[in-house]
C-alpha positions in Angstrom: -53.5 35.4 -60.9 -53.8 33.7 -64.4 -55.9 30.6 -64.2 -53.1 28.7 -65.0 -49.6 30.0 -63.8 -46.7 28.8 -66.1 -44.0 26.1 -64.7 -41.5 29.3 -64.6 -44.4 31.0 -62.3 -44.9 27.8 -59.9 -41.3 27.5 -59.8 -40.9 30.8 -58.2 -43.0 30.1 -56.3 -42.1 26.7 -54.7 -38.5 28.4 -54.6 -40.0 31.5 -52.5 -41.8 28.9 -50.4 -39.4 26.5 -49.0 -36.6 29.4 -48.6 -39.4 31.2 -46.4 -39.8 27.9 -44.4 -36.1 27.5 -44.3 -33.2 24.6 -44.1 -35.0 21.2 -41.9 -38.7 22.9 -42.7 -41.0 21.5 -45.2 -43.7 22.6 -46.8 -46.4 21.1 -48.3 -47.5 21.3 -52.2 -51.1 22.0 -51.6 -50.0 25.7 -49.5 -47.7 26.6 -52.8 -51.4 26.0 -54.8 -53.2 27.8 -51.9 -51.1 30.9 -52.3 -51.5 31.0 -56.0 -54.8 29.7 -56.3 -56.6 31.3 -52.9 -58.6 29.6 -50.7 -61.3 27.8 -53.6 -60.2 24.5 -53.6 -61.5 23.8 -57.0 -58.8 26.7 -58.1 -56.1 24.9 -56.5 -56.6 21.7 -56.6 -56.0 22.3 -60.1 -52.4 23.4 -59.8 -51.4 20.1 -57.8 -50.3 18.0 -61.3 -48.1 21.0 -62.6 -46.9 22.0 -58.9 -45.3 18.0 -58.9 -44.1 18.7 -62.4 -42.5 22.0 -61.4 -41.1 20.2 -57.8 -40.0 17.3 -59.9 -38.0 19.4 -62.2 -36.5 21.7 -59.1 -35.5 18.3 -57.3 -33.6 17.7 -60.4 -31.6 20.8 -60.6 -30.4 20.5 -57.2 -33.0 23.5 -55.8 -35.5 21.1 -53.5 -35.6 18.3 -51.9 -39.3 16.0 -52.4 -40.0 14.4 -48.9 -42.0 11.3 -48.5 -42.9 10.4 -44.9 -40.0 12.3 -44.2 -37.1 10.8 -46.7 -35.8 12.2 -49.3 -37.2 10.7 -52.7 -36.6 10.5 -56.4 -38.6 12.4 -58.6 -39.2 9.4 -60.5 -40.0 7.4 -57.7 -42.4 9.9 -56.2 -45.7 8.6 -55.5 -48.5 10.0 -53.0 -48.3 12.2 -50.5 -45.3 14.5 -50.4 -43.6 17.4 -48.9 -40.6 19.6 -50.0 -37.7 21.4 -48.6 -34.3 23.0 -49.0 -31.3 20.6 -49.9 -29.4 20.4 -46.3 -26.4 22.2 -47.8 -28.5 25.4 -48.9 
């Protein structure tokens, strides 16, 4: 794994996530880093900024749905703690 995967990487891999979990699942950012990053949690606690950049982006294209306490919510709005899923229709 490259220190830092690019945004094309950690989209692939929040898409291969949440299609895993499935429609009504979520899953939460920090397993997407743990999968990239392993275990370390100086490693992944790194990719948390650019995993919310990537989900933010994927949220706009239609591809995710970002979660807060269990609502759906902007990207621009998106503060916190979050989660993210498939749209209901995919």
């Amino acid at each position: 794994m490259p220190d830092r995967p690019d945004q094309s990487a950690l989209r692939e891999e929040i898409l291969r996530a949440v299609h895993e979990r499935g429609v009504g699942k979520t899953v939460c950012p920090s397993e997407i880093a743990r999968n990239l990053a392993g275990s370390d949690e100086k490693r992944w606690r790194l990719l948390m900024q650019p995993i919310r950049q990537a989900a933010s982006g994927l949220s706009d294209d239609g591809l995710v749905v970002i979660k807060r306490k269990g609502r759906p919510v902007a990207p621009a709005d998106l503060k916190g703690i979050y989660r993210l899923s498939l749209p209901d229709r995919a």
